[in-house]
C-alpha positions in Angstrom: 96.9 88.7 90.2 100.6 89.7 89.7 103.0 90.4 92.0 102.9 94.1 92.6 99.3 93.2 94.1 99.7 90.2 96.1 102.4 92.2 97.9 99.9 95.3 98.6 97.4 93.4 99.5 99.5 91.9 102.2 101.2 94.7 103.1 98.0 96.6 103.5 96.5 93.3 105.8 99.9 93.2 108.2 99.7 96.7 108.5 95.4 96.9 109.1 96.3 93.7 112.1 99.1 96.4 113.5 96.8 99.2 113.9 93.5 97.2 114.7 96.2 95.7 117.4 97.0 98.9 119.1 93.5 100.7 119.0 92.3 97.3 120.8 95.4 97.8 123.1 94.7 101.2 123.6 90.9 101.0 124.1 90.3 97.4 126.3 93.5 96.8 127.7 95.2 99.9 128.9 92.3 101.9 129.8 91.2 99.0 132.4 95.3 98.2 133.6 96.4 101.8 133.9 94.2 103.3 137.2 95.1 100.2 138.8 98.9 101.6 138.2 100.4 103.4 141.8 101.9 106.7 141.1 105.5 104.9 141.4 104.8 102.1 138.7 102.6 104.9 136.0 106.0 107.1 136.7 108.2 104.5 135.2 105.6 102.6 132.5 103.9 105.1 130.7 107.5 107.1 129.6 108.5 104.0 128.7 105.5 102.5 126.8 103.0 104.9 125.3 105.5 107.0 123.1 106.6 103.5 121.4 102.6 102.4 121.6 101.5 105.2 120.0 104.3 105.2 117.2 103.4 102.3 116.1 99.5 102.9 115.9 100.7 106.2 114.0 102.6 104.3 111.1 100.2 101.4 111.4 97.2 103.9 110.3 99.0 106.0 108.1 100.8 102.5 106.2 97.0 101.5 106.2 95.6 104.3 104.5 98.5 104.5 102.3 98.7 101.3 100.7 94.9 101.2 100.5 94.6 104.3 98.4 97.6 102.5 96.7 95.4 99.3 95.9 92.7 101.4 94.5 94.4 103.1 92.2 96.1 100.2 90.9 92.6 97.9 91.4 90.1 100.8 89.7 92.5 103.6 87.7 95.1 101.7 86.2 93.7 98.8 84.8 90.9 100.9 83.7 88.7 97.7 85.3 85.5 100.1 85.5 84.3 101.6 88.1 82.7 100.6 91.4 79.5 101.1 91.1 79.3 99.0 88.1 80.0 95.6 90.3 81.5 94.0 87.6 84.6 94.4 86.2 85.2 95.9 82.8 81.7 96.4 83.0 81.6 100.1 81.7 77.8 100.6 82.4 76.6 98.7 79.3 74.6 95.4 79.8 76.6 92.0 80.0 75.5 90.8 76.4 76.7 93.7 75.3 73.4 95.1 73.9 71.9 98.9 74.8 70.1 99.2 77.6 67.0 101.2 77.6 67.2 105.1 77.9 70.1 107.2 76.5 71.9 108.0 73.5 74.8 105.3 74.1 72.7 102.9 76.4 74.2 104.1 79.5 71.3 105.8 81.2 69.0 102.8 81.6 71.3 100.4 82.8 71.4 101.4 86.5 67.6 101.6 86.2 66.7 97.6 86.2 
């Protein structure tokens, strides 16, 4: 694994534990505090903390999605590893020993078939 990867892959994992982080926030732990808020309190908290909460569940998504797609491409399209349906790389749809498979003109066909 080179570099490039290992710093994608853990890019993609902080950024994953920053968004998981705020949906859990968002979903068990504000939902239950807020109506227990006075009107005072929810007047001076929620200016205050939901704009920075929800910035940081935006990028955390977005940085997610981002270097996901990112790790694909570099993963299935540019090392031309095969695809993932084969489930095995460099695989190509042709049988392991590298004999034809049974059914089509280039061995292909038959493969997915046993």
């Amino acid at each position: 694994m080179d570099y490039a990867e290992l710093l994608f892959r853990w890019a993609h994992v902080v950024a994953g534990v920053i968004w998981i982080g705020h949906l859990y926030f968002f979903n068990f732990v504000n939902a239950n505090f807020a109506p227990t808020m006075d009107a005072e309190t929810k007047k001076k908290v929620v200016p205050q903390l939901m704009p920075r909460a929800l910035y940081m569940f935006r990028w955390g998504a977005a940085w997610t999605w981002g270097l996901g797609l990112m790790l694909l491409f570099m993963l299935y399209y540019n090392r031309r590893a095969g695809n993932m349906l084969d489930g095995v790389y460099g695989n190509h749809g042709r049988r392991p020993e590298g004999g034809k498979a049974t059914g089509g003109v280039d061995g292909r066909a038959g493969h997915r078939l046993h």
